[in-house]
C-alpha positions as CSV (number, residue, x, y, z in Angstrom):
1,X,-147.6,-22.6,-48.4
2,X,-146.0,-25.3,-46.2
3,X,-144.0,-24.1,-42.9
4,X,-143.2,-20.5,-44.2
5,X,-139.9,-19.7,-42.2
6,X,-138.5,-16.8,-41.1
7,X,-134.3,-15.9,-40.9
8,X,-133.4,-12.6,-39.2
9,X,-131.3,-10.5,-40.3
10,X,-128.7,-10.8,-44.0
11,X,-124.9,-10.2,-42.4
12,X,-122.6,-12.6,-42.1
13,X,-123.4,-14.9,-39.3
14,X,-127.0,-15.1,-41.1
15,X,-125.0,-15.7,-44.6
16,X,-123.1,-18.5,-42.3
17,X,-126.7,-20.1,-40.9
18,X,-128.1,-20.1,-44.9
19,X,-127.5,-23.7,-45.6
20,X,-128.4,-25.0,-42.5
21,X,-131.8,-23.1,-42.4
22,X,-133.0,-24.2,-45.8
23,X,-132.4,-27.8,-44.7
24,X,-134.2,-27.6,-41.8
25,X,-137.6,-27.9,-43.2
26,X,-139.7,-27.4,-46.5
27,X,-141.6,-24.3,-47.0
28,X,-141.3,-20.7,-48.1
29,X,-137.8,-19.0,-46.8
30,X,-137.8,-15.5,-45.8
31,X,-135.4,-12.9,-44.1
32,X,-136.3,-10.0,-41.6
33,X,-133.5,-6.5,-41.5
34,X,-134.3,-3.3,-41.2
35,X,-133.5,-2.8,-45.0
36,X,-133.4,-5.3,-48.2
37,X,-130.1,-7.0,-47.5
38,X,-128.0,-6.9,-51.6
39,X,-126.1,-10.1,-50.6
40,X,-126.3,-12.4,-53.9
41,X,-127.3,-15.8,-51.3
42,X,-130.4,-13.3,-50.5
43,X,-131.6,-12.1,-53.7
44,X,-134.2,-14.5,-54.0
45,X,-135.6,-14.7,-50.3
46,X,-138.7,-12.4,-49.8
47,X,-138.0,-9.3,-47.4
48,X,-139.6,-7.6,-44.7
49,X,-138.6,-5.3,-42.4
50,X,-141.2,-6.2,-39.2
51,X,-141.9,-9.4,-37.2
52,X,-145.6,-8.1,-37.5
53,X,-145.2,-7.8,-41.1
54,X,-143.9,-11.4,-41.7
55,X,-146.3,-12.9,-39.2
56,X,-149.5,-11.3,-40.9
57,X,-148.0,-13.3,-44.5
58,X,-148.1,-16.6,-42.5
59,X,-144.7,-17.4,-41.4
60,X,-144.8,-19.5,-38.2
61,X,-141.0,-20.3,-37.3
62,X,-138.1,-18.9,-36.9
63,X,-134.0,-18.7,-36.4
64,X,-132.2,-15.8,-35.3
65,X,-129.6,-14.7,-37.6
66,X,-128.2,-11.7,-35.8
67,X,-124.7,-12.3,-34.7
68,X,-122.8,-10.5,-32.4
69,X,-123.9,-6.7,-34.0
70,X,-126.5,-6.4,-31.5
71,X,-125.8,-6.8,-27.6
72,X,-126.7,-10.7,-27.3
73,X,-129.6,-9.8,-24.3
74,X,-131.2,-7.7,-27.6
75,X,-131.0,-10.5,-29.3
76,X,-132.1,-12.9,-26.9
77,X,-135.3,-10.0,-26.6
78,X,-136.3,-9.9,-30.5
79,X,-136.3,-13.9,-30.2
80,X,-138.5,-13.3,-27.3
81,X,-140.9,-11.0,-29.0
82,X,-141.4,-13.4,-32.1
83,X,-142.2,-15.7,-29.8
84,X,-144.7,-13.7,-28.0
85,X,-146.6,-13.3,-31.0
86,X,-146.8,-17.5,-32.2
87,X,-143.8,-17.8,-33.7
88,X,-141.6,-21.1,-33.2
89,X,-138.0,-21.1,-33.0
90,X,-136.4,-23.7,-35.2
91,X,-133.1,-25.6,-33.6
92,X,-130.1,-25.6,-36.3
93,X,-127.3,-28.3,-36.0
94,X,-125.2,-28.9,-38.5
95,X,-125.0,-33.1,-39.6
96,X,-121.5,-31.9,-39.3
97,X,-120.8,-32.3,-35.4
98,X,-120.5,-34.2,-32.1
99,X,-123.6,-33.6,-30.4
100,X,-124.1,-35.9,-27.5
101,X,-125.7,-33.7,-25.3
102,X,-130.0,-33.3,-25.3
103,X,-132.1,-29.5,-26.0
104,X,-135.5,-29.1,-25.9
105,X,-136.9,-29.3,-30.0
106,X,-138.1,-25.2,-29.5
107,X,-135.4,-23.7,-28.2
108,X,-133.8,-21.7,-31.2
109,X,-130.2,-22.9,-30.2
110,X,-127.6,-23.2,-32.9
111,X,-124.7,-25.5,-33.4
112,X,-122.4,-25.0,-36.9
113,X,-120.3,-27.5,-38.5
114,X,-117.5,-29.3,-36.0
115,X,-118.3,-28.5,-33.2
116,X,-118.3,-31.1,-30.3
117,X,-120.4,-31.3,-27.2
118,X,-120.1,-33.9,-24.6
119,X,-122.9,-35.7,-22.2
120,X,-124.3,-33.5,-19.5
121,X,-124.6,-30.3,-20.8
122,X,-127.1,-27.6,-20.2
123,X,-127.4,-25.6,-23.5
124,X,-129.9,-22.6,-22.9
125,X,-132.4,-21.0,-25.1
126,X,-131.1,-19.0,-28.3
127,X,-127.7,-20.5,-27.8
128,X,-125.0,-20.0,-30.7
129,X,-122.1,-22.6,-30.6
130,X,-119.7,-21.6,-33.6
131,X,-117.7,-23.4,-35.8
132,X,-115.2,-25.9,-34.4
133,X,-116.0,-25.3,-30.4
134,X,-115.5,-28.0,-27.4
135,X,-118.5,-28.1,-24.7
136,X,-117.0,-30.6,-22.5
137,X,-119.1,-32.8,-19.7
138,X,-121.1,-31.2,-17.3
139,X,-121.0,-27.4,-18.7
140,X,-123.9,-25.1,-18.4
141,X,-124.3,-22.5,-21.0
142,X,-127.1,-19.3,-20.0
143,X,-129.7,-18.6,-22.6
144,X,-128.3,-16.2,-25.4
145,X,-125.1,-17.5,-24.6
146,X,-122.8,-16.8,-27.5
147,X,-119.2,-19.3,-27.8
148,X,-117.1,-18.4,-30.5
149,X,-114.9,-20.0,-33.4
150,X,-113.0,-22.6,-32.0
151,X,-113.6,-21.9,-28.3
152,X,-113.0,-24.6,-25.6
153,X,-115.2,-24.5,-22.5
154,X,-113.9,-27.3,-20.3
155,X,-115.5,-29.5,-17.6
156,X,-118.0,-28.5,-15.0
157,X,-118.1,-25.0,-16.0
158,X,-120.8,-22.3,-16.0
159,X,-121.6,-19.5,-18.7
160,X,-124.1,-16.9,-17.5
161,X,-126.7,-15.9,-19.6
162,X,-125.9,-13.0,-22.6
163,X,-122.3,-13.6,-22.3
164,X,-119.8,-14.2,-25.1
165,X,-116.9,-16.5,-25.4
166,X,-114.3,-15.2,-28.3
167,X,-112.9,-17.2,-30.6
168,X,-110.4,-19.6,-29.8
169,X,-110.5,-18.5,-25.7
170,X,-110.4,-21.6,-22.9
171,X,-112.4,-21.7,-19.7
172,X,-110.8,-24.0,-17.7
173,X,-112.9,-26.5,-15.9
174,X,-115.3,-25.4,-13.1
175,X,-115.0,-21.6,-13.5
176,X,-118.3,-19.7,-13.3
177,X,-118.3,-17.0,-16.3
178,X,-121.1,-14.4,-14.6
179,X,-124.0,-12.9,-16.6
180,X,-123.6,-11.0,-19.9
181,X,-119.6,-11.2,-19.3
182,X,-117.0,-10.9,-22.3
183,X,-114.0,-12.8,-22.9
184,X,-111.6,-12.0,-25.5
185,X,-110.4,-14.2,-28.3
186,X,-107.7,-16.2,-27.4
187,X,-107.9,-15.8,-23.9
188,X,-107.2,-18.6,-21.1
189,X,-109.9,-17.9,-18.0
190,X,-108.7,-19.6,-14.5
191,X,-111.1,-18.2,-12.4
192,X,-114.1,-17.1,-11.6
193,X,-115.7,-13.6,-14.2
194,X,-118.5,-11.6,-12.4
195,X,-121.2,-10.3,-14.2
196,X,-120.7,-7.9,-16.8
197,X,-116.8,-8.0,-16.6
198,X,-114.8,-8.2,-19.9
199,X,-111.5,-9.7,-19.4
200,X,-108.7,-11.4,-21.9
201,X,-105.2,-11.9,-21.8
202,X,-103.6,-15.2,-20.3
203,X,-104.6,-15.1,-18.2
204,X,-107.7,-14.1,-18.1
205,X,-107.8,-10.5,-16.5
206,X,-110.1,-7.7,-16.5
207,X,-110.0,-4.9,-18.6
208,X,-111.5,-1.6,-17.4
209,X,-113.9,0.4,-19.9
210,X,-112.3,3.6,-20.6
């Protein structure tokens, strides 16, 4: 068995990584979830429900599936936890992109088709970028940073770890997005989020939790 690798979870933004993770090297594909997922692009994929489980059949690397379900610091914890027991985290970029910028080969990061990163940018561990978003020059993205469909994050600007950029929303260049912050789809930020905020609108304002 050559390179036995390991998807986790079956939802959608797993469905979405499918292609991409059979490419990324030979060997056995499986997928971890709770419960034996009954989407057709899984039927033939081997199951099991425990990292401890897949590790004790052999398999030795690893991308994280689970898309925004789980709180992304979770996330960024059960990719943590592989880890801690030998497993590797594969690196998924689409041939489909404009990658200019340089990760380390083991850091589990994620870029789908279209998507466009310039020179200077700092892409953290367990990154997600989706489909179709801008990282321009000199941007620093947080580990478990998730950026949505289409998002633009502009010059010079910082994402904090665990936060989430929505689909289609523009930071403007050199504003600092604080830890595991939230900004709403389609939202314009113009200054500075602190950690843990969740704002939309444009612009950009916070929205209190009820």
């Amino acid at each position: 068995m050559d390179n036995p690798r390991l998807l986790f979870g079956s939802g959608g933004h797993a469905s979405v990584l499918l292609s991409l993770f059979k490419k990324s090297s030979p060997g056995e594909m499986a997928y971890l979830d709770l419960k034996k997922s009954q989407r057709p692009e899984f039927k033939e994929a081997k199951w099991f429900s425990s990292l401890e489980e897949a590790r004790r059949h052999g398999h030795v690397s690893f991308s994280n599936g689970i898309g925004t379900s789980l709180p992304l610091e979770k996330r960024f914890e059960l990719s943590t936890e592989a880890e801690n027991l030998g497993m590797v985290p594969i690196n998924l970029i689409s041939p489909d992109t404009t990658f200019l910028c340089e990760i380390s080969a083991r850091s589990g990061v994620q870029v789908l088709p279209r998507v466009v990163t310039q020179h200077s940018v700092v892409i953290g561990r367990h990154c997600v970028l989706n489909t179709s978003a801008i990282i321009e020059h000199d941007v620093v993205l947080g580990d478990g940073t998730f950026v949505g469909p289409g998002a633009i994050v502009l010059g010079g600007a910082t994402v904090g770890k665990f936060s989430l950029i929505g689909a289609a929303a523009v930071v403007l260049p050199g504003v600092v997005i604080g830890e595991m912050a939230t900004i709403g789809a389609g939202s314009v930020v113009t200054k500075n989020v602190k950690p843990g905020e969740t704002v939309a609108g444009n612009p950009a304002r916070k929205i209190e939790k009820s």
